[in-house]
C-alpha positions as CSV (number, residue, x, y, z in Angstrom):
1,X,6.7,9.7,-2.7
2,X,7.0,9.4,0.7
3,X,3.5,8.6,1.3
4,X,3.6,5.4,-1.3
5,X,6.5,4.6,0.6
6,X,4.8,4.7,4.1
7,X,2.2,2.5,2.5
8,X,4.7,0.0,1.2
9,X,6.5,-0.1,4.5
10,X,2.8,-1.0,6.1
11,X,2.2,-3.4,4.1
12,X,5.4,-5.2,4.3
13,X,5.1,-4.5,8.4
14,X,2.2,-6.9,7.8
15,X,3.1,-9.6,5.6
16,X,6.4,-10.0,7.7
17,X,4.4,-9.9,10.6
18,X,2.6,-13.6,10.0
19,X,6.4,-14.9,9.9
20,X,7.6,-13.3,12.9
21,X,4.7,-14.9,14.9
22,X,4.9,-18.1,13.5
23,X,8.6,-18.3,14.4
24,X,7.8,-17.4,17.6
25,X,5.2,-20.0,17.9
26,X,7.6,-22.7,16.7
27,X,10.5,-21.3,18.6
28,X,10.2,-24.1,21.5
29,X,10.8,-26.5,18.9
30,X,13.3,-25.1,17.1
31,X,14.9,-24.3,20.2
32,X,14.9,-28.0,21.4
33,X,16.3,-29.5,17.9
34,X,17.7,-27.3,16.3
35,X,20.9,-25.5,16.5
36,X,20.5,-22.1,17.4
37,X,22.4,-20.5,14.6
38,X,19.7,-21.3,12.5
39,X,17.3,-19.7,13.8
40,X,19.2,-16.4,14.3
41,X,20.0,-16.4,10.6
42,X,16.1,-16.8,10.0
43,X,15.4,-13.6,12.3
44,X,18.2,-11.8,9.7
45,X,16.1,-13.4,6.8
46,X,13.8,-11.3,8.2
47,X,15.6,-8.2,9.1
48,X,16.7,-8.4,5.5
49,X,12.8,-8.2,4.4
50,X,11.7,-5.7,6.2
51,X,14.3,-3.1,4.9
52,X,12.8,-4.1,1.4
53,X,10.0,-1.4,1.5
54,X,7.8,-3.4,-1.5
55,X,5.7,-6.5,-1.6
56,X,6.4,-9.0,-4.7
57,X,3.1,-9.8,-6.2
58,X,3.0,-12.3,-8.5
59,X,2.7,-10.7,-12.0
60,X,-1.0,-11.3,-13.7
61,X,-0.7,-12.2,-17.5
62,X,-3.0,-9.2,-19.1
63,X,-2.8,-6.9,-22.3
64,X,-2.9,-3.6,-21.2
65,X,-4.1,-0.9,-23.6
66,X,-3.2,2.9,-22.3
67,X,-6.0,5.7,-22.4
68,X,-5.3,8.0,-25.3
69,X,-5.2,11.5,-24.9
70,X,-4.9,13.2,-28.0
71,X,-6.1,12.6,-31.7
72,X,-2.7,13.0,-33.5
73,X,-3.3,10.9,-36.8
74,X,-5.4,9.3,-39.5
75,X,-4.6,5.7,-40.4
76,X,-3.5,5.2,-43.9
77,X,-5.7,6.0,-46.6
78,X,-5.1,2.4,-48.1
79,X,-7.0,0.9,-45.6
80,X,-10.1,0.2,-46.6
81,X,-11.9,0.6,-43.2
82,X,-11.8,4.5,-43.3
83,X,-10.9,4.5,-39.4
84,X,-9.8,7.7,-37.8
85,X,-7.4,6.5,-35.3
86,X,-6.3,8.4,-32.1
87,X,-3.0,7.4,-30.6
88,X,-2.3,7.5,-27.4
89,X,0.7,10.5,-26.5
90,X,1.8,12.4,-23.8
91,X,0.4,15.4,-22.8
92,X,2.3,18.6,-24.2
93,X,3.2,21.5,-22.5
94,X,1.4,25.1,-24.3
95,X,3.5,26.1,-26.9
96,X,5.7,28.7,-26.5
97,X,3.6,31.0,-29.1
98,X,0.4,30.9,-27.2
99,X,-0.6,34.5,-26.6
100,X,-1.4,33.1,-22.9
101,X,1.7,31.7,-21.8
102,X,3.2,34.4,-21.1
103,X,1.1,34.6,-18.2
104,X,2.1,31.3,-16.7
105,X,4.2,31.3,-13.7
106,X,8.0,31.1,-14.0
107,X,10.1,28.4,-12.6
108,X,11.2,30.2,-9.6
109,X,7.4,30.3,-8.1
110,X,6.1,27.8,-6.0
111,X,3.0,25.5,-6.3
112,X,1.2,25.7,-2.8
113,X,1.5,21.9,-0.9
114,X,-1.6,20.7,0.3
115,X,-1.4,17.5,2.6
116,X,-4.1,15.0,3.4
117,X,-4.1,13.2,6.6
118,X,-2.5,10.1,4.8
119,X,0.2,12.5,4.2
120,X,1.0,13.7,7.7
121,X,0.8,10.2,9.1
122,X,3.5,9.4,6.4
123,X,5.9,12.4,7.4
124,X,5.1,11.4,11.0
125,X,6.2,7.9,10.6
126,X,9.5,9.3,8.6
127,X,10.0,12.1,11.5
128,X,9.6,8.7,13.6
129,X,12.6,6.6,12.1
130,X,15.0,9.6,12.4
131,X,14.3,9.4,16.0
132,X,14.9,6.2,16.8
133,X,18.0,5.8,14.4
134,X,19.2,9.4,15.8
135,X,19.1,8.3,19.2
136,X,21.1,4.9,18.5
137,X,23.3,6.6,16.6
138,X,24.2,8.9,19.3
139,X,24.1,6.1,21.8
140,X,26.9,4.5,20.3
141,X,29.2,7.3,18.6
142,X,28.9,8.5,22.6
143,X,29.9,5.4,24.4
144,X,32.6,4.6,21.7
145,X,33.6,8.0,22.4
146,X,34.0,7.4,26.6
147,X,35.4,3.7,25.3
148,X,38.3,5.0,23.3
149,X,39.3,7.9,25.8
150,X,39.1,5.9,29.1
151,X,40.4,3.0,27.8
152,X,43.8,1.4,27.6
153,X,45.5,-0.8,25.3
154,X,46.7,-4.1,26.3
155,X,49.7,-4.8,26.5
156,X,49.6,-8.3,29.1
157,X,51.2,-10.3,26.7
158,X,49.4,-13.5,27.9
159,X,46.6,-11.6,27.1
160,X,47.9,-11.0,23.6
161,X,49.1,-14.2,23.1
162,X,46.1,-16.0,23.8
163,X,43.5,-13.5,21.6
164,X,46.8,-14.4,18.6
165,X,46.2,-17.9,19.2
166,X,42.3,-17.9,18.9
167,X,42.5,-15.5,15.8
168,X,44.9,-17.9,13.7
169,X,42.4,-20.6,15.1
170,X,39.1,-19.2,13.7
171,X,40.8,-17.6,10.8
172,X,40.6,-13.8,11.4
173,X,42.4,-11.7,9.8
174,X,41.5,-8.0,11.2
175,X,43.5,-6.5,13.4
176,X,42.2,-6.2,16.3
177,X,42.7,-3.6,19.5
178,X,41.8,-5.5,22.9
179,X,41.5,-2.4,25.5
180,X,40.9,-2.4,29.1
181,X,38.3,0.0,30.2
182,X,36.6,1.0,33.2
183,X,33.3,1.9,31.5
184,X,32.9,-1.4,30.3
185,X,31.1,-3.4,32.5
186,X,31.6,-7.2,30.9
187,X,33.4,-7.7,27.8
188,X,32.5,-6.5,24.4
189,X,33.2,-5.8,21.0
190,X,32.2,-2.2,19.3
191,X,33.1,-0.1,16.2
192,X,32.6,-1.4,12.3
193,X,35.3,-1.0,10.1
194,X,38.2,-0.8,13.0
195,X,36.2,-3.2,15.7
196,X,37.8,-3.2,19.2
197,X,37.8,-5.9,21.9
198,X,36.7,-4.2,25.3
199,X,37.7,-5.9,28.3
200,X,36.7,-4.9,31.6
201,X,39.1,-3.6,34.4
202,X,39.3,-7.3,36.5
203,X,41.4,-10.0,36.8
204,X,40.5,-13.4,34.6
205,X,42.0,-16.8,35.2
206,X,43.9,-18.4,32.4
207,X,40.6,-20.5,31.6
208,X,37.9,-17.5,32.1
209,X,40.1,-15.5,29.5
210,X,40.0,-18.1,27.1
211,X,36.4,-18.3,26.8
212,X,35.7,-14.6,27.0
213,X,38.1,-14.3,24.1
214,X,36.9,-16.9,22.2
215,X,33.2,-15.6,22.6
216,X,34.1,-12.1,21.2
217,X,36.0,-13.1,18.7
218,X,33.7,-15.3,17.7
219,X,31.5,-12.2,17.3
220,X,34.0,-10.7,15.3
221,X,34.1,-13.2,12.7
222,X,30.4,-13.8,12.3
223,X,30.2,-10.1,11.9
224,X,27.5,-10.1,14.4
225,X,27.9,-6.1,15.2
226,X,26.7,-5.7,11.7
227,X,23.9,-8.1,12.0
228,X,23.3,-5.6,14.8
229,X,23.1,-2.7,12.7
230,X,20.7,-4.3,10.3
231,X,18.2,-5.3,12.9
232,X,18.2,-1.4,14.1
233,X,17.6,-0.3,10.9
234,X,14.5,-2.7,10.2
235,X,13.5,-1.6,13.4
236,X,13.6,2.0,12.9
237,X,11.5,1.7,9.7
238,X,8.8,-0.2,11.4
239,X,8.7,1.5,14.7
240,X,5.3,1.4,15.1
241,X,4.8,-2.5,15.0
242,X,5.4,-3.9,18.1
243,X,6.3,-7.2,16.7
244,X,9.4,-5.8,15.3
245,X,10.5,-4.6,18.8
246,X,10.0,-8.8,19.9
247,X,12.2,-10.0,16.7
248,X,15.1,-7.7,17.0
249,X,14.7,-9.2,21.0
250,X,14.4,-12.6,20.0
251,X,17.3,-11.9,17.2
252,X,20.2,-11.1,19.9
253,X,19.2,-13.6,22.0
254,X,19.8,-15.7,19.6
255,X,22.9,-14.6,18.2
256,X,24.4,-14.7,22.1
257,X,22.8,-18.4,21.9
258,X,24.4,-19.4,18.4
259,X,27.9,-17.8,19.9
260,X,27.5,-20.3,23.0
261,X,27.4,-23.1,20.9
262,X,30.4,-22.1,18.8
263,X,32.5,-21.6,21.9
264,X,31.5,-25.1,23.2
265,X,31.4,-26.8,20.3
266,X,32.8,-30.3,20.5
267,X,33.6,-29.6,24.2
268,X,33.3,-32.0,27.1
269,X,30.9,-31.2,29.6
270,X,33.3,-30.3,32.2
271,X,34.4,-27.5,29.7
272,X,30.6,-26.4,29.1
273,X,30.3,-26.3,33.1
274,X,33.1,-24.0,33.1
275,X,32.0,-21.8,30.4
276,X,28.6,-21.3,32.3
277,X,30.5,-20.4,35.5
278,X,32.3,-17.5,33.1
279,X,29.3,-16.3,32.3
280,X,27.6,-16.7,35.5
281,X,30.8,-14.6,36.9
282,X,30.3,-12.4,34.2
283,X,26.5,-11.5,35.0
284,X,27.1,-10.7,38.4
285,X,29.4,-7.5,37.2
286,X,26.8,-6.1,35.3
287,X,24.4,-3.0,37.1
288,X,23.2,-1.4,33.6
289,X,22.3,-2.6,30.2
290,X,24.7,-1.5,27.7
291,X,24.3,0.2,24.1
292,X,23.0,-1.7,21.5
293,X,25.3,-1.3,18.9
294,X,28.1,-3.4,20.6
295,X,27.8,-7.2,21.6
296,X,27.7,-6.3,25.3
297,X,24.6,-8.8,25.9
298,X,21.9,-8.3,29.3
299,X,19.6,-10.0,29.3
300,X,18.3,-10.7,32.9
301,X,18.2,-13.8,34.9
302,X,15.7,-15.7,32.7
303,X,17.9,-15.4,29.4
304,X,21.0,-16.5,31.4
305,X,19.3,-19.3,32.6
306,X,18.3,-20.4,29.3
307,X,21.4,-19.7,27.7
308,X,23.3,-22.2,30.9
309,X,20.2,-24.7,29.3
310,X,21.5,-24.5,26.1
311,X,25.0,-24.9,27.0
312,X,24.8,-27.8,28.9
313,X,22.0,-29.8,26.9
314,X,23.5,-33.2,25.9
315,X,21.0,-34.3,23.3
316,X,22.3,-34.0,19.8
317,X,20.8,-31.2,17.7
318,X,19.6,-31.4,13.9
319,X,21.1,-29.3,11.2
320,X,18.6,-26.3,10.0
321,X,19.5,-25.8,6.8
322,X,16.7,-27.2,5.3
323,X,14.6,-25.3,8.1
324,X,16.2,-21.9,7.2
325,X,15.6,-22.4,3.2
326,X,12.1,-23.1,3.9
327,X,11.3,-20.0,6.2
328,X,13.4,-17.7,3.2
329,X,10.8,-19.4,1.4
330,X,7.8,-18.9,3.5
331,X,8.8,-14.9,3.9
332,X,9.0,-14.5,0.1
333,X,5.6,-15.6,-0.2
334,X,3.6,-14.4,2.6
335,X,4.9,-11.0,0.6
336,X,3.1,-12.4,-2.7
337,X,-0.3,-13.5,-1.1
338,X,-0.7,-10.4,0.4
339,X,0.3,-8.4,-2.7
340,X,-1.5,-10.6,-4.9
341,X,-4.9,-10.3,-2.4
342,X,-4.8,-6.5,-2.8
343,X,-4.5,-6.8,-6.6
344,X,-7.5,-9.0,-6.6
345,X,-9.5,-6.9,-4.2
346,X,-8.6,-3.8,-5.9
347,X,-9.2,-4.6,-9.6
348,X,-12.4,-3.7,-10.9
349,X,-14.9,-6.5,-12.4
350,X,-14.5,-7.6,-15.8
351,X,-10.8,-5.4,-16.1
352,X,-8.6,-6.6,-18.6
353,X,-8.7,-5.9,-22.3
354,X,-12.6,-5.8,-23.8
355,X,-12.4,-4.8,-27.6
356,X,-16.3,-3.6,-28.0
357,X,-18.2,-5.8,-30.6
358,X,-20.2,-4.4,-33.0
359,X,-22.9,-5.3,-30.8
360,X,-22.5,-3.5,-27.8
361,X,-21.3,-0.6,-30.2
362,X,-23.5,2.3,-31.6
363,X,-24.6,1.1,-35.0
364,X,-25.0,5.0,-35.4
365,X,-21.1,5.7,-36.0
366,X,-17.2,4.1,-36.2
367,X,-15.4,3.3,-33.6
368,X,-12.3,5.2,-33.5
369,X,-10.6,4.0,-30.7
370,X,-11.0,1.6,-27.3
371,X,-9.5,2.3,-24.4
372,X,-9.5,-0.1,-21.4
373,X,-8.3,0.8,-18.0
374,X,-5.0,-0.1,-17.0
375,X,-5.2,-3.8,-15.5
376,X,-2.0,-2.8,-13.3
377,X,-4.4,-1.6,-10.5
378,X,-2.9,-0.1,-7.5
379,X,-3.3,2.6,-4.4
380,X,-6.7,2.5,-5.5
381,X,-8.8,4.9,-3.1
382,X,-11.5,2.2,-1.7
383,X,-14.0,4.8,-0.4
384,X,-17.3,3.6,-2.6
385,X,-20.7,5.6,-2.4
386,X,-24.0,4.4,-3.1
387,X,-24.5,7.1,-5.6
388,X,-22.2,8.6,-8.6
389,X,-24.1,12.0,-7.8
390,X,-22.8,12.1,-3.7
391,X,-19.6,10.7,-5.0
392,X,-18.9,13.3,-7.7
393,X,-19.5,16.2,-4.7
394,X,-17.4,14.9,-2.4
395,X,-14.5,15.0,-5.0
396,X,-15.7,18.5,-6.4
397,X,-15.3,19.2,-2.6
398,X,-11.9,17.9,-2.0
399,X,-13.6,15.3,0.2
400,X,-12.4,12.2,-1.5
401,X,-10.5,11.2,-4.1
402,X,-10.9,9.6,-7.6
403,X,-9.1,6.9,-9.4
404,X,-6.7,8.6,-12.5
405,X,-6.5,5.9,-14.9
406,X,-3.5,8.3,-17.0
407,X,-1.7,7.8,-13.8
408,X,-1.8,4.0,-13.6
409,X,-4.7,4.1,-11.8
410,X,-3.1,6.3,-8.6
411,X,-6.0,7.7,-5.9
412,X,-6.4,11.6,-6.9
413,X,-7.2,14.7,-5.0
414,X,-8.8,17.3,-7.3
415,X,-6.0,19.8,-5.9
416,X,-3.9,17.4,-7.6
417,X,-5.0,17.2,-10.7
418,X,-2.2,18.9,-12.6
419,X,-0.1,16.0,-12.7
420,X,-2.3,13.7,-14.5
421,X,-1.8,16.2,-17.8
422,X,1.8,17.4,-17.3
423,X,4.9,17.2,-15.6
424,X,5.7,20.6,-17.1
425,X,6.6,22.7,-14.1
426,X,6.8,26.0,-16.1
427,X,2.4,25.8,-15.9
428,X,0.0,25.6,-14.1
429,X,-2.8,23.2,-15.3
430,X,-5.8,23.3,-12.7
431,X,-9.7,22.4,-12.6
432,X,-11.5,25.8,-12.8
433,X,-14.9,25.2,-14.4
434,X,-17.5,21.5,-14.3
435,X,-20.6,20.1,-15.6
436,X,-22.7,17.5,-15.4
437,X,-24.0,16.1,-18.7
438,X,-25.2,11.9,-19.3
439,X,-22.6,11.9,-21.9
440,X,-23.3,8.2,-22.6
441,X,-27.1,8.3,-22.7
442,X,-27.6,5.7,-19.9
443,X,-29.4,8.0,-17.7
444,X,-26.3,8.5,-15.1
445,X,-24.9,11.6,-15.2
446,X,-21.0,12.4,-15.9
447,X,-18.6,14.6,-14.3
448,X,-16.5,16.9,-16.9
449,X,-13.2,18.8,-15.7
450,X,-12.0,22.0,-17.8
451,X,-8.5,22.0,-17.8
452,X,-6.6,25.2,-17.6
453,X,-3.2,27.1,-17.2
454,X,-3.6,29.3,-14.9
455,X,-7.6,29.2,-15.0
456,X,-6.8,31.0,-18.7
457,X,-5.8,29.0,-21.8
458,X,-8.1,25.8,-22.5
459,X,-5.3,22.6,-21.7
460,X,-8.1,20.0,-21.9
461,X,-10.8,17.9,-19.6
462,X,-11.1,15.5,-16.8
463,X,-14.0,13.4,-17.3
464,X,-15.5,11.6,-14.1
465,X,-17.4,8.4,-14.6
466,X,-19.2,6.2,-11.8
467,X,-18.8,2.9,-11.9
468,X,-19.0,-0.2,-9.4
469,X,-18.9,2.1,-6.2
470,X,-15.9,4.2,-7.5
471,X,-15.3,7.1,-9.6
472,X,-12.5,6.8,-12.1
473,X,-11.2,9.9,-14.2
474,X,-9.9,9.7,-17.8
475,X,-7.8,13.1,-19.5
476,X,-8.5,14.0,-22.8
477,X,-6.4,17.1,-24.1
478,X,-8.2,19.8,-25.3
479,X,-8.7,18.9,-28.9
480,X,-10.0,15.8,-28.2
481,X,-13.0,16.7,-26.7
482,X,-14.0,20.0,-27.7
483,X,-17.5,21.9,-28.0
484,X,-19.4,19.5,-25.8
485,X,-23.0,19.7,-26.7
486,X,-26.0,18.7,-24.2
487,X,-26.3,15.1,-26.2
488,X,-23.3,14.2,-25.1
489,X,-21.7,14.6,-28.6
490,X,-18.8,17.0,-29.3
491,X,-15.8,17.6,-32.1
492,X,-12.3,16.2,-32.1
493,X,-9.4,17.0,-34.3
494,X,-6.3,14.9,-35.7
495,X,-4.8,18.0,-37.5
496,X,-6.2,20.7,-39.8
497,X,-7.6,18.4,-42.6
498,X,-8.6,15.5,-39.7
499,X,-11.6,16.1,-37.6
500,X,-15.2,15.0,-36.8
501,X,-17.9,14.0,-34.3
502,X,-17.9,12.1,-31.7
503,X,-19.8,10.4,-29.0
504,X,-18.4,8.3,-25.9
505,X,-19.1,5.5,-24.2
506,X,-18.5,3.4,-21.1
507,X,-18.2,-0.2,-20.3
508,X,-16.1,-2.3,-17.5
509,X,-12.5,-1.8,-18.9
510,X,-12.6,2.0,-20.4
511,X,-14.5,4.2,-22.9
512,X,-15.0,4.0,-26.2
513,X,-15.2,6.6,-28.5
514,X,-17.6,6.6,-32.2
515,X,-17.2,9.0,-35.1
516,X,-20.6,9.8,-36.3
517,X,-18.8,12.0,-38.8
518,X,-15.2,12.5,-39.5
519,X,-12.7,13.9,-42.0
520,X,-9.5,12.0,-42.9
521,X,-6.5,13.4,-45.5
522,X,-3.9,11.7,-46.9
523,X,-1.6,11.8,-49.7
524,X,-2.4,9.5,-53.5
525,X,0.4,8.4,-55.4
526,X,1.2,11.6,-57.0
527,X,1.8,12.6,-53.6
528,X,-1.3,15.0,-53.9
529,X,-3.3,15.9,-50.5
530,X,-6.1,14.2,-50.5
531,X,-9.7,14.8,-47.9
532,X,-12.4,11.9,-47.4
533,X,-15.3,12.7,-45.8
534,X,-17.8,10.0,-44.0
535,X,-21.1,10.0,-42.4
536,X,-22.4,7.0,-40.2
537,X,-19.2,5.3,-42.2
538,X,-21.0,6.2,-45.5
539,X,-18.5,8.2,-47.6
540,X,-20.3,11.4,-48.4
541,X,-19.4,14.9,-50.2
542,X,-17.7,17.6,-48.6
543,X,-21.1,19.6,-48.8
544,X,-22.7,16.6,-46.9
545,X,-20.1,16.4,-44.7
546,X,-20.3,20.7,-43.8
547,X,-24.1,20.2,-43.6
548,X,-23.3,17.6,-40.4
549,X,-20.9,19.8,-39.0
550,X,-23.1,22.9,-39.7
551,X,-25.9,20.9,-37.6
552,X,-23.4,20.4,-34.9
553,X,-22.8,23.8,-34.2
554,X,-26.2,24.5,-33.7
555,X,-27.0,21.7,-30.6
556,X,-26.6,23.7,-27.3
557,X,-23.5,24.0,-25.5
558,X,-23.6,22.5,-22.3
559,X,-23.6,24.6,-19.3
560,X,-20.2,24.9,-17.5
561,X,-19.8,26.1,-14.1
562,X,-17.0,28.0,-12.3
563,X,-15.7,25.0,-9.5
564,X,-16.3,26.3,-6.4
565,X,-18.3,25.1,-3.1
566,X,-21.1,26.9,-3.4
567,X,-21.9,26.3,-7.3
568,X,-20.9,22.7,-6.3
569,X,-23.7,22.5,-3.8
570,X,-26.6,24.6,-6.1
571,X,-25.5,22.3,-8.7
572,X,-25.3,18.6,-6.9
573,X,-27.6,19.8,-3.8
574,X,-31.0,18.9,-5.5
575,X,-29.9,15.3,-6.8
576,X,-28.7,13.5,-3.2
């Protein structure tokens, strides 16, 4: 879980990336005609993005047919197409009657956790955003701390007056504690839910006080401190993209910007002089940049002068509106493209839903069912090989990993295997034994998994099949694909009355599988039990039908190997 979420997060880092420099490319611009507040509500567009750990691709129209995994059925008997159907189901857990089970591990024990390096690089990047939200965290709960027991309430009632006056004017209705404290080196507003007006220990003239108050509450209203919050928080999860570091700058600057123009708005320029000398008084106080989680603003000489150019511009600027819709809009689909360019990338060639025809189907037998890949394609593993043979070993090994198509097509490590048959965590289902057989008939050699709890009971197979540069893997439960001969042919079963032979194939979107011979019961209108037999979709006696079966049993088995690294390398070793 957390690795998929480490992945989103990257890819979002990305996408939101492209805006955050193109923003920054126009930000002369934007700067010079339009209103600041703009802007700054675009950089919280963004914020707001990258706190949404997912990319929105835009959906593909497709039919998507699931892999089957069990034989559970025939189709009614008055259908005239004698079909032996296999629906798909979920994997079941061994019942509780198996002689093995007992010998499954309880509950209580643990499965051991193996890691891959795309793993550790996600729990680094988690142990990363603790860090940095840890240390702002404790940043702020410490200066509030030194805040509330140094300072002092107010109690100048010119003071009060004038802060009643500017709240009635701008329509706040908090209450609001204004304190005097030493530790505060200009004035500020910090907390959340209670905020509190900070004011330094010096003596303001009736104008400077006005604008200092204005400017925080102004702060106050716009909920800027939580603005605040949100931009540490996109921050923390994207640590590691220096971008992100130059928005959340970028962002403040802006908001002390966009508060500038509220406190001068419709001002004379005598007033916007005056303001500027405030601020320029203001500077001079400050020795230390303060905690971010406040509105305590330093930003050096070069932001101050071009906050004193902002305030004392006379040229008219444009309302953004317009702007700020189309950069909402913008961000939205810079998440799409880059979705939607992954999905295209990562799908294979030709995916989507392929019923076989009758000719590129085996004239020899029925087909029972088609299968296609899901066409919802993601986290595929992109490591392609220029053989099936080198890339079946380095999966075998634990090298690389192979695409599960019964888990929507999720990169799998063999270790992981389990969880493509069950989410039972009463059993253990493993990989213990392999072989390689051309189960197809196309001179490429397959991959086949045996399933089983605890390396005892039979659960079912794995089978591995090359295609395009990748490997993908497709479950069958055990019934499904039993007594696997060296043709490539083997027995499934539907019940005790339904069962047959089959044979697979491959193509683009899936396998197929063809009953050369197959069994199907059903009931006649007496409600009496009734058994067909067919051959090569001929119908056939049961005698005819045994004979088949009888013949079946006496092809060779194919050879099955115990999977380990040295029976992986006698038996791969000779075909690199």
């Amino acid at each position: 879980m957390i690795t998929n979420l480490f992945l989103n997060i990257i890819a979002v880092s990305l996408s939101t990336s492209l805006i955050i420099m193109f923003l920054l490319i126009l930000a002369p611009f934007l700067n010079k005609r339009y209103a600041i507040k703009w802007k700054y509500l675009m950089w919280v567009v963004v914020a707001v993005r990258l706190m949404i750990p997912f990319n929105m691709n835009i959906p593909f129209p497709q039919i998507v047919i699931n892999v089957p995994t069990e034989i559970t059925a025939p189709i009614d008997t008055n259908d005239e197409s004698g079909v032996l159907v296999m629906l798909p189901t979920e994997p079941k857990p061994i019942e509780a009657n198996n002689e093995n089970a007992a010998k499954a591990p309880t509950q209580g024990e643990q499965k051991p956790i193996k890691l891959t390096l795309l793993d550790i690089i996600a729990y680094l990047w988690l142990t990363g955003c603790l860090l940095f939200l840890s240390v702002h965290i404790f940043s702020f709960l410490h200066y509030k701390g030194r805040i509330a027991k140094k300072g002092v309430i107010v109690k100048e009632r010119y003071i009060l007056q004038q802060a009643c006056k500017l709240s009635r004017k701008l329509r706040i209705k908090t209450n609001i504690k204004i304190l005097r404290c030493e530790e505060a080196e200009s004035p500020m507003v910090i907390g959340f839910l209670k905020p509190m007006l900070v004011l330094p220990n010096c003596d303001y003239s009736e104008e400077e006080l006005f604008f200092v108050l204005k400017h925080e509450l102004i702060h106050i209203k716009r909920h800027d401190i939580y603005f605040k919050l949100l931009f540490v928080i996109a921050n923390a999860l994207h640590w590691f993209n220096p971008f992100i570091y130059i928005m959340q700058k970028e962002a403040v600057v802006d908001m002390e910007l966009s508060c500038d123009e509220k406190v001068i708005q419709q001002t004379a320029f005598a007033v916007r002089k005056a303001y500027t000398e405030t601020l320029l008084s203001t500077f001079n106080k400050q020795h230390k940049k303060g905690v971010f989680l406040t509105t305590q603003f330093h930003g050096g000489k070069e932001i101050m002068k071009k906050r004193f150019k902002n305030i004392l511009t006379k040229s008219p600027k444009k309302n953004g509106l317009l702007l700020c819709i189309c950069a909402i809009g913008i961000t939205l689909i810079s998440g799409m493209l880059i979705g939607c360019s992954a999905r295209k990338n990562d799908l294979p060639e030709d995916s989507g839903t392929d019923i076989l025809s009758d000719a590129q189907a085996d004239n020899s037998g029925t087909d029972i069912t088609n299968n296609t890949q899901d066409g919802n394609i993601e986290n595929l593993p992109g490591q392609s090989l220029e053989s099936g043979e080198n890339s079946y070993k380095s999966i075998l090994l634990g090298q690389s990993n192979f695409i599960c198509t019964s888990l929507a097509n999720e990169s799998l490590h063999i270790s992981e295997i389990g969880q493509a048959v069950t989410d039972d965590d009463s059993v253990t289902v493993s990989a213990t034994k392999f072989a390689m057989i051309d189960i197809d008939g196309d001179g490429e050699d397959e991959v086949v998994l045996l399933l089983q709890i605890n390396g005892i009971s039979d659960y079912g197979f794995e089978i591995l099949h090359y295609r395009n540069g990748e490997i993908y893997g497709y479950t069958l439960q055990y019934r499904a694909f039993m007594n696997l001969k060296t043709d490539g042919t083997f027995l499934f079963s539907g019940g005790a009355a339904d069962y047959g032979i089959g044979k697979m194939t491959f193509s683009e979107t899936g396998y197929s599988v063809r009953a050369l011979a197959y069994s199907q019961s059903g009931y006649d209108e007496n409600n009496e039990l009734t058994i067909q037999y067919f051959v090569n979709d001929e119908p056939c006696s049961e005698d005819e039908f045994n004979d088949v079966i009888s013949g079946q049993e006496q092809k060779a088995d194919v050879e099955w190997y115990d999977l380990s690294e040295n029976n992986v390398n006698a038996v791969l070793g000779n075909r690199q």
